[in-house]
VEXBAGU-819207 format. One record per residue (C-alpha): x negated, y negated, z negated; residue in three letters. Coordinates in steps of 0.5 Angstrom, whole numbers, always signed. Layout:
N
+-------+-------+-------+---------+
!    px !    py !    pz ! residuo !
+-------+-------+-------+---------+
!     X !     Y !     Z !     ALA !
...
+-------+-------+-------+---------+
***
This chain:
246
+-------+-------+-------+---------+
!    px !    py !    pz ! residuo !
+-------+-------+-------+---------+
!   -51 !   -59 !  -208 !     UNK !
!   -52 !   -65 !  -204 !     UNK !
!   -48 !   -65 !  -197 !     UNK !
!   -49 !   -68 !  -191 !     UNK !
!   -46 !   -71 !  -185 !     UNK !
!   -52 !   -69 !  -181 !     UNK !
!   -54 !   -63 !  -179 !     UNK !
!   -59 !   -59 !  -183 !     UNK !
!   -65 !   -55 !  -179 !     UNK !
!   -70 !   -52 !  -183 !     UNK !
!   -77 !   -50 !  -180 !     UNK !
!   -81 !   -44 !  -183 !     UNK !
!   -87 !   -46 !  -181 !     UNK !
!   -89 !   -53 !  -180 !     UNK !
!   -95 !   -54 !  -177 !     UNK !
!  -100 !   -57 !  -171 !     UNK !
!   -96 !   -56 !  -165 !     UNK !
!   -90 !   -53 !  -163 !     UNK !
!   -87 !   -53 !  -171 !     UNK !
!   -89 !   -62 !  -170 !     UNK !
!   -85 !   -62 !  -163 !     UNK !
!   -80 !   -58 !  -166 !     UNK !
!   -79 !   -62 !  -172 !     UNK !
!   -79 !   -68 !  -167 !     UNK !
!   -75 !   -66 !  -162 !     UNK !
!   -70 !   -63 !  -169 !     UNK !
!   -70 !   -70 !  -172 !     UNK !
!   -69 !   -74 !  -165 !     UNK !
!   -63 !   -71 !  -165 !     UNK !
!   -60 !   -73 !  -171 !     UNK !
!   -61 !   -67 !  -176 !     UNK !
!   -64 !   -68 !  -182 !     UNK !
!   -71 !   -64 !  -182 !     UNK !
!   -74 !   -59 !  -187 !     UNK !
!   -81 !   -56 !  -186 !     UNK !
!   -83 !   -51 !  -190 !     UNK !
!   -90 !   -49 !  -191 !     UNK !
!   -95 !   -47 !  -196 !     UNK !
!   -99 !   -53 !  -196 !     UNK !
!   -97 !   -61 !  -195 !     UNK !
!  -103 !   -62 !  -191 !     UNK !
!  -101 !   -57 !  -186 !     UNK !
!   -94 !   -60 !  -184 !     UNK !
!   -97 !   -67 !  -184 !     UNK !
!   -96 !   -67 !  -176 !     UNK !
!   -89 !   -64 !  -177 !     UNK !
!   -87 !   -70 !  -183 !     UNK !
!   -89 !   -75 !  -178 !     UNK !
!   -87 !   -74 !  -172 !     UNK !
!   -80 !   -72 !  -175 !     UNK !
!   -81 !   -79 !  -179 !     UNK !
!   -82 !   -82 !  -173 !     UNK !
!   -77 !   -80 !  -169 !     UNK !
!   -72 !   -81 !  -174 !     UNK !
!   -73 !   -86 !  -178 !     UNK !
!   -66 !   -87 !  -181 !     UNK !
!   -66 !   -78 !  -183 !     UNK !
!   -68 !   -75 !  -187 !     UNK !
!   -74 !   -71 !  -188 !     UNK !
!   -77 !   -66 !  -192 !     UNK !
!   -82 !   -62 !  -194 !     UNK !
!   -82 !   -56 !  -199 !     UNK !
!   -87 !   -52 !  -200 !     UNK !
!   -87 !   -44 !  -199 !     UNK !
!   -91 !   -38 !  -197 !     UNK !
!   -88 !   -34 !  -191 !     UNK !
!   -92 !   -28 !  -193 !     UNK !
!   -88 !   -28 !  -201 !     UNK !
!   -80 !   -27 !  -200 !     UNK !
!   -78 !   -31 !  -206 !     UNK !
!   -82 !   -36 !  -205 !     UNK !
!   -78 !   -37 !  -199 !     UNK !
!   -72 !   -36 !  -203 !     UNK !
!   -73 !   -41 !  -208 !     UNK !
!   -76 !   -46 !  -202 !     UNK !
!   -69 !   -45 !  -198 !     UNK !
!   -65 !   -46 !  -205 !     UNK !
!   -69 !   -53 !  -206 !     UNK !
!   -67 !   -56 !  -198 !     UNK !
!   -61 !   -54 !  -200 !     UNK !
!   -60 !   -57 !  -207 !     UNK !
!   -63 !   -63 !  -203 !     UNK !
!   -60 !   -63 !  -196 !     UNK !
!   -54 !   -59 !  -196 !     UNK !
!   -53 !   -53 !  -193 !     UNK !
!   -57 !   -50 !  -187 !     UNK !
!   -55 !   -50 !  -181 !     UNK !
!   -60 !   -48 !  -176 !     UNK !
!   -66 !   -45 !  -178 !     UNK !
!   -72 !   -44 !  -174 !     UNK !
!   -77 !   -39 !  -177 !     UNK !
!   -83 !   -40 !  -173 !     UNK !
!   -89 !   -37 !  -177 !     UNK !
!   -94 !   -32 !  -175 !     UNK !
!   -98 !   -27 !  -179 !     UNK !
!  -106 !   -27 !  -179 !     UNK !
!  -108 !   -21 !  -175 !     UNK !
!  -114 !   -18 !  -171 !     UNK !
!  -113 !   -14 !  -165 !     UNK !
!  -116 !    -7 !  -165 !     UNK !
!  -115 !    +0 !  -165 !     UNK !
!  -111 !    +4 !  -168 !     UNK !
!  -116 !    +8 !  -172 !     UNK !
!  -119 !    +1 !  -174 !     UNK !
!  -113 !    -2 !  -177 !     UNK !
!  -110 !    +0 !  -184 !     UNK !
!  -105 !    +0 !  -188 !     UNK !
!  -106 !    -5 !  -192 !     UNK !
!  -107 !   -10 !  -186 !     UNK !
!  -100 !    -8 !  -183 !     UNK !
!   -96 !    -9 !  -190 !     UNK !
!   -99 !   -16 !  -189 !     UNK !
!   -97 !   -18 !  -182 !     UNK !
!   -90 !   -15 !  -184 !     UNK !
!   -89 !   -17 !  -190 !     UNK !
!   -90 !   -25 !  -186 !     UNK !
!   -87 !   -23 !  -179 !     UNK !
!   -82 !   -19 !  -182 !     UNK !
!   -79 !   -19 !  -189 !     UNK !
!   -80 !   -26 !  -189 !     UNK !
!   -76 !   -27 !  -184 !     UNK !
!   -71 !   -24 !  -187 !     UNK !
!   -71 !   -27 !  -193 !     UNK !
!   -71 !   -33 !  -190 !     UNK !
!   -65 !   -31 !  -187 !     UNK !
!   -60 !   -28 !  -192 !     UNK !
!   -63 !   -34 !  -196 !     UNK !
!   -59 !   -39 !  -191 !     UNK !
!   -52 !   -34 !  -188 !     UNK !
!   -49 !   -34 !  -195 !     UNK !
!   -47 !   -42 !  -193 !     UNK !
!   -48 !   -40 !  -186 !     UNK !
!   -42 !   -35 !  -186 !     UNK !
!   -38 !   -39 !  -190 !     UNK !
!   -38 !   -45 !  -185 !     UNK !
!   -36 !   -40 !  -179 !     UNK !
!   -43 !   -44 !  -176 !     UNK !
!   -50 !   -44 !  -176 !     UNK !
!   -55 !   -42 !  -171 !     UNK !
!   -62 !   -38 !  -173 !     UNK !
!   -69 !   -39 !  -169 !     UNK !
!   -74 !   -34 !  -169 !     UNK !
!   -81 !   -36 !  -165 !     UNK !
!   -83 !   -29 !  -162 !     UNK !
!   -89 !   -26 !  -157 !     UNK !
!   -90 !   -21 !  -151 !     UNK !
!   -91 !   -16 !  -157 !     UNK !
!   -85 !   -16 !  -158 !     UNK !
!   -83 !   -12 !  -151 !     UNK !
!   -90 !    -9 !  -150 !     UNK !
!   -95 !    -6 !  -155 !     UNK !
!  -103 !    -6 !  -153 !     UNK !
!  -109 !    -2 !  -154 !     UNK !
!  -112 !    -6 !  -159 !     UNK !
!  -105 !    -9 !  -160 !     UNK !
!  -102 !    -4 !  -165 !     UNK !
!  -101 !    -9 !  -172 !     UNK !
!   -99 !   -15 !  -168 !     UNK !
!   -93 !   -11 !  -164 !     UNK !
!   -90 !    -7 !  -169 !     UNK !
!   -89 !   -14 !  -173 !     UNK !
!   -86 !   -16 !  -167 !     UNK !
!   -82 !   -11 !  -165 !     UNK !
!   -79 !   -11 !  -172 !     UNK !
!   -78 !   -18 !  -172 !     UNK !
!   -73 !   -17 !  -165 !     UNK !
!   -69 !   -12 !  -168 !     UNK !
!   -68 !   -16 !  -172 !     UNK !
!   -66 !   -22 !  -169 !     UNK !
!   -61 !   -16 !  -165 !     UNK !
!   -58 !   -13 !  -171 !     UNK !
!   -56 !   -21 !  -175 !     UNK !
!   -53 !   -22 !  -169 !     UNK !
!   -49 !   -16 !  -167 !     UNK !
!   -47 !   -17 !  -175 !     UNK !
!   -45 !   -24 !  -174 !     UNK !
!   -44 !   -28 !  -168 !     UNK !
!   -37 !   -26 !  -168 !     UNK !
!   -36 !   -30 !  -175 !     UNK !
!   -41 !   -36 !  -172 !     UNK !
!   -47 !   -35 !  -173 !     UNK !
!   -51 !   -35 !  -167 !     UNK !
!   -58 !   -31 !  -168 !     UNK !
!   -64 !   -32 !  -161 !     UNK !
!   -70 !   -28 !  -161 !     UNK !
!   -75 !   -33 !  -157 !     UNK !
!   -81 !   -30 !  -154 !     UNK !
!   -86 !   -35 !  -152 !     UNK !
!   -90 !   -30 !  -146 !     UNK !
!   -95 !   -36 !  -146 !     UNK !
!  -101 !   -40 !  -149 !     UNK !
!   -99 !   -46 !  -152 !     UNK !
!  -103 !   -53 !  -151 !     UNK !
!  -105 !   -53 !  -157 !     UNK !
!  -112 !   -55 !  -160 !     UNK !
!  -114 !   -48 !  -162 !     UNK !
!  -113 !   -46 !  -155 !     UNK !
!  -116 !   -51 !  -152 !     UNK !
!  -122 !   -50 !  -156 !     UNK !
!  -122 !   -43 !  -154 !     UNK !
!  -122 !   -44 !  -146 !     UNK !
!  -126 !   -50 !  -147 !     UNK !
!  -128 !   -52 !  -139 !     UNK !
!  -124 !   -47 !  -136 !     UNK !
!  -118 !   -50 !  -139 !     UNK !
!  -112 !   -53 !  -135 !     UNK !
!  -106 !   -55 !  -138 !     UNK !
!  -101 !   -53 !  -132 !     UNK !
!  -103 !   -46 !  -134 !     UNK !
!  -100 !   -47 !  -141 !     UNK !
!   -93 !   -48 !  -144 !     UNK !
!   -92 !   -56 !  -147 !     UNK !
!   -90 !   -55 !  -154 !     UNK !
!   -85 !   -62 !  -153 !     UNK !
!   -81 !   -58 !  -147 !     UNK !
!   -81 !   -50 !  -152 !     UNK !
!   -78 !   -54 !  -157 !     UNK !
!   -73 !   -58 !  -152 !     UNK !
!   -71 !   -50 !  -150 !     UNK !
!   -70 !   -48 !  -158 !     UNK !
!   -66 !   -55 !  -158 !     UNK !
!   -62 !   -52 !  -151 !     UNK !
!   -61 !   -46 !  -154 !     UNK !
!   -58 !   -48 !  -161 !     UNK !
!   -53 !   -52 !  -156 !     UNK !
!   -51 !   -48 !  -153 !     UNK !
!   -42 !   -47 !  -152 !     UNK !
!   -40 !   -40 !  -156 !     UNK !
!   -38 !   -37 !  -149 !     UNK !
!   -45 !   -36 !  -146 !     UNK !
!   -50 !   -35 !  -153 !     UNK !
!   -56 !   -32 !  -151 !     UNK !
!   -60 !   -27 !  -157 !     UNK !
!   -67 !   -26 !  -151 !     UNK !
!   -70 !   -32 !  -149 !     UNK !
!   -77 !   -32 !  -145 !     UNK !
!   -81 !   -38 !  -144 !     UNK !
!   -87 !   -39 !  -139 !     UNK !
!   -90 !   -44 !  -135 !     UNK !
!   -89 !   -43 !  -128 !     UNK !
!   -96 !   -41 !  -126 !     UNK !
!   -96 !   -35 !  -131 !     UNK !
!   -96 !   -28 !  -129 !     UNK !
!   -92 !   -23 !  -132 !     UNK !
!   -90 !   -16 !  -132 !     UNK !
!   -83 !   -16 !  -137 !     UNK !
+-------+-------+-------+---------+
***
């Protein structure tokens, strides 16, 4: 296994947008960077900003698909073969899903959207505690939404993946924090300023209505920062025009 001075951080969905502001903002202050994804075309923002940010770091691309654990096993075993232990791992991947009523969806589309948002991001976390624990550091993100907190309507898959994926963020860190691994649930209670979503609202579209990828990843780096004696596992980001309920 190589080592690093450097700390590592792998990124579990590097893509366009905030998974390239968090490769960046990762990378800019001095960690070694890996992004994994199903395709390299679909981290090229992420390696470049990365790159850029930190041109004397390392950057790495691995490919794996979130929807299949041991694809994320074997992806993870790689970036540490080649980078050394992880030390922060940000799982920042969303499963495809339409939003419908109950009665619509089925079972099949429910196991797909767990099988991502869930059980992938549970194995990419015991893939990475082993090392973590033998430390006695290392720090796991998780991207999250409103879902997470609230069920819909037509919100059924969505929500129930998310509160999955919550619990589980509580459940790692009530078994390890102790031990120094520091695990947050951070629910993004906003759209992002994304292509996707400016294309969405078209001339309706105003940017301080939307949350700045850069300034979201700043707060994953604030969190990871963050002294043992004041750790948080819940955090809620929303620009400050949004209203909000919970």
């Amino acid at each position: 296994m190589s080592t690093s001075i450097k700390p590592v951080c792998a990124i579990v969905g590097a893509g366009e947008g905030l998974g390239a502001s968090l490769a960046r903002v990762f990378a800019a202050d001095g960690c070694d960077v890996a992004l994994l994804s199903r395709t390299a075309a679909g981290s090229a923002e992420a390696q470049t900003a990365a790159r850029q940010a930190n041109p004397s770091g390392r950057t790495l691309y691995v490919e794996a698909d979130a929807s299949k654990a041991e694809s994320l096993e074997a992806g993870l075993k790689s970036v540490a073969s080649q980078l050394g232990a992880v030390d922060i791992l940000i799982y920042n991947v969303r499963g495809s899903v339409s939003f419908k009523p109950p009665l619509e969806s089925s079972c099949d589309e429910l196991r797909e959207i767990l099988d991502v948002e869930v059980v992938g991001a549970f194995a990419a976390t015991r893939a990475v505690l082993p090392a973590m624990l033998e430390r006695g550091s290392g720090t796991i993100l998780y991207s999250s939404a409103t879902a997470a907190l609230r069920g819909s309507a037509n919100g059924l898959l969505y929500a129930t993946a998310k509160f999955g994926l919550r619990g589980m963020a509580q459940s790692v860190a009530k078994a390890y924090a102790a031990k120094g691994v520091h695990v947050a649930h951070l629910r993004l209670d906003c759209d992002l300023d994304v292509p996707i979503v400016r294309q969405m609202r078209g001339a309706s579209f105003k940017k301080e209505n939307t949350a700045q990828t850069d300034d979201v990843a700043q707060t994953y780096l604030w969190v990871h920062k963050q002294p043992r004696s004041a750790w948080s596992n819940e955090v809620e980001l929303r620009p400050y025009t949004e209203t909000w309920t919970i």
